[in-house]
N, C-alpha and C positions, 0 to 999 in steps of 0.2 A: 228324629226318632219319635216313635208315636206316643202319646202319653194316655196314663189307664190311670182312672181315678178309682179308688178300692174304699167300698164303704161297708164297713166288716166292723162289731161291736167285739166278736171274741179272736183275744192274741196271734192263738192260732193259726187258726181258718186265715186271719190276714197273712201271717208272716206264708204260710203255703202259697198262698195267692200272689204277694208280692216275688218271691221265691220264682214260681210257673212264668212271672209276665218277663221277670232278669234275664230268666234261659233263654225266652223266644224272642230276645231284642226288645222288651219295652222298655219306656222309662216308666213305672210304676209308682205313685203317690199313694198314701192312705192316712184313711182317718179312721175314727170309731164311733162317731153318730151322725145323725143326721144335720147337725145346727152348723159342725163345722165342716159336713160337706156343703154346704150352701156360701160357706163362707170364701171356700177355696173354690168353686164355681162362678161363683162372683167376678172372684180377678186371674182367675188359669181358663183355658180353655183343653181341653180333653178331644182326646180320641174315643177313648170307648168309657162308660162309668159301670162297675159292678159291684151292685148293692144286696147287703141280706135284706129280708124282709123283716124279724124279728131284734130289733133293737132296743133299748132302754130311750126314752123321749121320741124322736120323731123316726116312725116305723120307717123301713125300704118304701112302703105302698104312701103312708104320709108324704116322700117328699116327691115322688115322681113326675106329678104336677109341675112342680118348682123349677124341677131339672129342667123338664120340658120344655117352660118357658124360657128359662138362663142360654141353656145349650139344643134346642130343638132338633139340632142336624145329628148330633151325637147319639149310638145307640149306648142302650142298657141292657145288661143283661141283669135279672134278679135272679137268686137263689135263695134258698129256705129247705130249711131242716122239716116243716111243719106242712109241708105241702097238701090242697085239695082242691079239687076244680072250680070251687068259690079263688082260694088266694088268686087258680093260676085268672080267674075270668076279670077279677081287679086289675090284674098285673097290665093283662094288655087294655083292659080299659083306659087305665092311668097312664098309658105312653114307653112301658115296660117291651122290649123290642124280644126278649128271649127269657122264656120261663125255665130255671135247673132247679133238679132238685138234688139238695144234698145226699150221700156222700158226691162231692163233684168226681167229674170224672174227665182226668184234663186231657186225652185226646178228644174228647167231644167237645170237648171247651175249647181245646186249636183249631179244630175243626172248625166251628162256630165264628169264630173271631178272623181268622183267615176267609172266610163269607161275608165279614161284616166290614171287616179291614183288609185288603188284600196285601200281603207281605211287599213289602219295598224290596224292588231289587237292584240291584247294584247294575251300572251302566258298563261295560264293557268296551273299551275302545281301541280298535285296532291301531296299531302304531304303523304307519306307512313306511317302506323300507326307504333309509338313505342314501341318495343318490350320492356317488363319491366322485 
């Protein structure tokens, strides 16, 4: 199962997020700043990370850097309420692989993620008939 790291300061906006990744098959983790996604980066390795930008201590754009180094292969998508063509020019500066802006909109978010991650699919194996 693939696993999505959620780094979301408000209740919310996580629990929806976690909520979206349950439906489409992920296994979904979250935290709510920055210090202790670093911490769970450290010792998990992730499939996708999607982070706000506007947090209380170390911003979405503060850690991006960090991820990058931690988990390099891993995309991120950012999101933020506060959007303008400065945030989104940082974003991809700093290793931010997709810029959304809030309200999300989670077909363009499966959308997205199905681009970034292609769905696992299940194997199918024919059963060879019994010779009697």
């Amino acid at each position: 199962m693939k696993r999505i790291l959620i780094i979301e300061d408000d209740e919310e906006m996580r629990s929806l997020l976690r909520d979206f990744f349950l439906e489409e098959g992920f296994e979904p983790d979250s935290v709510d700043n920055g210090s202790e996604a670093f911490r769970r980066l450290a010792k998990e390795h992730f499939d996708l990370i999607i982070t706000d930008v506007r947090m209380p201590g170390l911003t979405g754009l503060d850690i991006l850097p960090g991820v990058k180094k931690l988990q390099p292969e891993v995309p991120i998508i950012v999101i933020t309420a506060f959007g303008s063509e400065d945030v989104q020019r940082r974003v991809y500066e700093r290793g931010g692989t997709v810029y959304l802006e809030k309200p999300i909109h989670f077909d363009q978010l499966k959308e997205l993620i199905d681009q970034m991650i292609p769905p696992q699919r299940e194997i199918w194996r024919e059963e060879s008939p019994r010779e009697g």
